[in-house]
C-alpha positions in Angstrom: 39.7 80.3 66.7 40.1 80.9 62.8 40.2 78.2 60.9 41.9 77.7 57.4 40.0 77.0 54.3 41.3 73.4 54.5 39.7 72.9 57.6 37.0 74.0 56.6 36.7 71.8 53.5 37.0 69.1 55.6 34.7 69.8 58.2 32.1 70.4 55.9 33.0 67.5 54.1 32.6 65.5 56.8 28.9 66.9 58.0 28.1 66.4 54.7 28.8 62.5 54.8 26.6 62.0 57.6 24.2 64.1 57.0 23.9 62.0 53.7 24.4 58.3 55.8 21.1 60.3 58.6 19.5 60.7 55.2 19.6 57.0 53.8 19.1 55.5 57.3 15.7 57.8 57.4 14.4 57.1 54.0 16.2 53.9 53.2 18.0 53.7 49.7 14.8 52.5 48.1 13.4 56.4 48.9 16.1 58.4 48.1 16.4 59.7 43.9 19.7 59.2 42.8 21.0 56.8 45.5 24.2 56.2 43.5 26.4 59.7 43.0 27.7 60.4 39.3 31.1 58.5 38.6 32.9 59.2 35.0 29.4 60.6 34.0 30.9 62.4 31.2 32.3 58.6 29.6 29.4 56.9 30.4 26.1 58.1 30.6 26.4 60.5 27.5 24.7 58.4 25.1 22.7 60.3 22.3 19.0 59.0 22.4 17.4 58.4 18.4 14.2 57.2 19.0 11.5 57.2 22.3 8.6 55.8 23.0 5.8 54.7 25.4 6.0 57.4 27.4 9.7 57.4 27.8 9.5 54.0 28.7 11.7 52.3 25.6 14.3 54.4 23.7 16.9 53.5 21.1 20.7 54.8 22.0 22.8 54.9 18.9 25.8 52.8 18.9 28.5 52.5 16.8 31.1 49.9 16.6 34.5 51.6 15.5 33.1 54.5 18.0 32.2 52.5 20.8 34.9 49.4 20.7 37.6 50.5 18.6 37.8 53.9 19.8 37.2 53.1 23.3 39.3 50.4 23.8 43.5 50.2 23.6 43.1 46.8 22.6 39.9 46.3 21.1 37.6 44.0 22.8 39.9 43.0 25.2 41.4 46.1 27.2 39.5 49.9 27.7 41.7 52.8 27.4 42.8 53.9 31.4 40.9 57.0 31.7 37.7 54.5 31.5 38.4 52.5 34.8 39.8 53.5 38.7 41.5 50.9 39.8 41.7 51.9 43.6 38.1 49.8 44.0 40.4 47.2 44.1 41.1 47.2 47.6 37.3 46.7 48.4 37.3 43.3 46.6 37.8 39.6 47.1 37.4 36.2 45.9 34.8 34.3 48.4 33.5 30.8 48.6 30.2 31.2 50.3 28.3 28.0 52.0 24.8 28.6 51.1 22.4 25.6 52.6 24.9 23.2 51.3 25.8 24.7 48.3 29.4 26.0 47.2 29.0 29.5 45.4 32.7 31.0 44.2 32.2 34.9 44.3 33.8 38.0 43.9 32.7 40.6 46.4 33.4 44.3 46.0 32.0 46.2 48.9 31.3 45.6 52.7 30.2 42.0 53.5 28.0 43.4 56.2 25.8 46.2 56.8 25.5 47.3 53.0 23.3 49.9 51.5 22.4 48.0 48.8 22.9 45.2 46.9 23.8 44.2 43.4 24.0 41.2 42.1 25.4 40.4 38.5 24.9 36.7 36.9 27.0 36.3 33.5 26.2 33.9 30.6 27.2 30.5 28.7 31.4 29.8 29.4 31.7 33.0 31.9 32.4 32.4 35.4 32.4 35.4 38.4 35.9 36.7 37.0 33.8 38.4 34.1 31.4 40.5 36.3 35.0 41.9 37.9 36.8 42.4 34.7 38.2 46.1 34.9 39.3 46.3 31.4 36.1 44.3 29.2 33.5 45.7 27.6 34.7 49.0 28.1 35.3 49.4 31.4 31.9 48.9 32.5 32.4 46.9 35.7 35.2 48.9 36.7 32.3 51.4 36.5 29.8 49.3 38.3 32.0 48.0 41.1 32.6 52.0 41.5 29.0 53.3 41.6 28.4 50.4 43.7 31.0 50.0 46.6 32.1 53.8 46.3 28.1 54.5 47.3 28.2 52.2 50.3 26.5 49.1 48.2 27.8 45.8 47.8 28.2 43.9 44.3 28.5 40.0 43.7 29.5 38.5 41.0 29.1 34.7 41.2 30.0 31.6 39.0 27.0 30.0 38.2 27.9 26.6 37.0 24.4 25.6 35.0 21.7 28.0 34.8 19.2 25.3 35.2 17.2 24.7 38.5 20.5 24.2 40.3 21.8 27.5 39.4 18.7 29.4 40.4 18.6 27.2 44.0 23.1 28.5 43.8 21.6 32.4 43.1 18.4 32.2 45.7 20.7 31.1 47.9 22.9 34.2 47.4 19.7 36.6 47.3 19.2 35.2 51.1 22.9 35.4 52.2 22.8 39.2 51.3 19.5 39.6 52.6 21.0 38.6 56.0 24.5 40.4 55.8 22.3 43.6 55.3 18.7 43.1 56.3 16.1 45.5 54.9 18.5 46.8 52.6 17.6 46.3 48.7 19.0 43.9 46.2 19.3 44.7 43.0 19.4 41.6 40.2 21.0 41.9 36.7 21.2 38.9 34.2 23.3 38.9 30.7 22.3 36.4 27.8 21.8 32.8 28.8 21.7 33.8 32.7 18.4 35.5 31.9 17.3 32.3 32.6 18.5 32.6 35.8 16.7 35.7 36.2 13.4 34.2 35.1 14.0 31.2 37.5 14.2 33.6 40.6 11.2 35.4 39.6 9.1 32.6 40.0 10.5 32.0 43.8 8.6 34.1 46.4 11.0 33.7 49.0 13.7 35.5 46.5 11.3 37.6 45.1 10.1 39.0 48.8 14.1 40.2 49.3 14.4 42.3 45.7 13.8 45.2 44.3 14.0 44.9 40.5 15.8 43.0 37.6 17.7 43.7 34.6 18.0 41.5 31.7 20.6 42.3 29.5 20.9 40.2 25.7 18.4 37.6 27.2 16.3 34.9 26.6 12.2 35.5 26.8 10.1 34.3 29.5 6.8 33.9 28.0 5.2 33.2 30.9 6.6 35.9 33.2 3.4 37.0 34.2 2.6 34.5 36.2 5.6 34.6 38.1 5.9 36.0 41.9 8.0 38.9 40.3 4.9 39.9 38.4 2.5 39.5 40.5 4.9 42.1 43.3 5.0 44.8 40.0 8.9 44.7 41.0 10.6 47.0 38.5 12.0 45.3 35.0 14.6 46.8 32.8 15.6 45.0 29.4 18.5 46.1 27.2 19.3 44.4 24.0 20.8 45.0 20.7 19.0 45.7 17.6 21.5 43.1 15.2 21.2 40.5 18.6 22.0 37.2 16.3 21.8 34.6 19.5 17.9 35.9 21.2 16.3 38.3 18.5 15.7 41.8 20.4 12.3 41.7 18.8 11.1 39.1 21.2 12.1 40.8 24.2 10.6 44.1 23.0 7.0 42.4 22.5 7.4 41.2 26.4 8.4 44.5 27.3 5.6 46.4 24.9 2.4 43.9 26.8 3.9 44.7 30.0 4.1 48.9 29.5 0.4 48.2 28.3 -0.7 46.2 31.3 1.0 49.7 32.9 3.9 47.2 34.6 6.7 49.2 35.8 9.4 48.4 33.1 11.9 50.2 30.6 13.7 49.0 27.5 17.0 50.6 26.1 17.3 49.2 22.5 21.3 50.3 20.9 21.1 50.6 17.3 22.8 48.6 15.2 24.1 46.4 19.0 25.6 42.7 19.0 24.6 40.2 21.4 27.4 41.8 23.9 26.6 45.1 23.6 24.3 45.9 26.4 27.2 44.7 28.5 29.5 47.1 27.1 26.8 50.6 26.8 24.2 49.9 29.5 24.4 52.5 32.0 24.8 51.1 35.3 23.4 54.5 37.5 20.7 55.5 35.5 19.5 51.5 35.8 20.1 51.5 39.4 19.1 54.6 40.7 15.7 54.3 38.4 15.5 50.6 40.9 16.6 52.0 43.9 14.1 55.1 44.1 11.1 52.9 43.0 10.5 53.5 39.6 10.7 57.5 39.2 12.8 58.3 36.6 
């Protein structure tokens, strides 16, 4: 029987799928280069480099503010242009309150609540609450981006409110580390922090029990934890990844970049994108969400 070349777009788009899912089942997302498939690439990711060092390791991305804000957004600051965002990842979200080991944890899930390839888990800073990690339109579309890359690759992404980012907040977040671990066991789970949830980030890196169920950090416009290398985190060599801006006026980027500069000489496996020029938000506007992931996902080659 012939068969139209529709059909046979479809077929092999459908062997294709699960020869990909056989693939990831084999290896496990943690194996597999590139885990997360290019989405709006050509917005995104094309970032001109100034300056590397250690190896590749740490690199400065230029950034420019009526480029990169004002030319980017409709309304600046506040709402990207539409060709920046895809709004059909919609109908993979919702607003959750979870009940972990007594705690209340208000979420927004985008992706499968069970069985996920991955995981990814974003915690904002001071006066943000879980409705700024789903924000289609902020900083630039980005988490339209991320919810994309994430979801639209089989992953799931949390964004949680964290009420302090004290000890409680850590206990709220190691208790979300655990839920996902058991919604999809094995899988990975990816942590990012942003300015004063860093501390958040440092907190979990000193818990074995959450550090046992991820596979790498990033710390975005954060706080520096002096003593990270005595944490469990360390101690695992999980994958790190800071990002800061060079003008950062709330935590200087300098002091990040020394944490980052002892670890790449203790040969720790880390990475440090510095944008020229940056504010203390601008890692959450220019970070590019696959290369960060994928470089955590397929353990550390990059």
């Amino acid at each position: 029987m012939r068969m139209s070349t529709s059909h046979c777009t479809i077929i092999t788009a459908i062997a294709a799928f699960f020869l990909s899912a056989a693939m990831l089942s084999a290896v496990g997302p943690a194996q597999a280069a590139d885990v997360l498939a290019p989405f709006k690439d050509d917005l995104f990711s094309k970032q001109a480099v100034l300056q590397t060092g250690d190896d590749g390791a740490f690199e400065v991305i230029d950034y420019d503010e009526m480029r990169d804000i004002n030319g980017r957004d409709q309304i600046p600051q506040k709402r990207v242009q539409q060709k920046y965002v895809a709004l059909g990842i919609r109908k993979a979200q919702a607003d959750e309150t979870l009940s972990l080991d007594g705690i209340k944890l208000d979420v927004t899930r985008v992706g499968p609540a069970q069985s996920a390839a991955f995981t990814v888990i974003f915690i904002h800073g001071r006066d943000g609450d879980r409705r700024l990690g789903a924000n289609d339109y902020s900083f630039g579309g980005n988490f339209n981006r991320l919810k994309n890359l994430v979801a639209g690759n089989g992953g799931v992404y949390y964004s949680p409110t964290v009420k302090s980012f004290d000890s409680s907040g850590v206990a709220a977040i190691a208790g979300l580390i655990r839920y996902a671990n058991a919604q999809s066991p094995g899988r990975p789970i990816v942590l990012s922090c942003a300015s004063m949830g860093s501390q958040v980030c440092w907190g979990i890196a000193r818990d074995g029990d959450s550090v046992k169920r991820l596979k790498g950090m990033l710390i975005m416009s954060g706080v520096t934890d002096p003593d990270f290398i005595k944490s469990a985190f360390y101690r695992a060599k999980l994958p790190l990844w800071f990002a800061h801006g060079s003008r950062d006026p709330v935590y200087a980027a300098s002091d990040q970049q020394a944490l980052f500069e002892s670890l790449h000489k203790a040969k720790y496996p880390t990475r440090f994108t510095l944008f020229e020029t940056g504010n203390h938000g601008t890692p959450i506007r220019m970070i590019d969400w696959r290369r960060v992931v994928n470089w955590i996902l397929a353990g550390q080659r990059f």
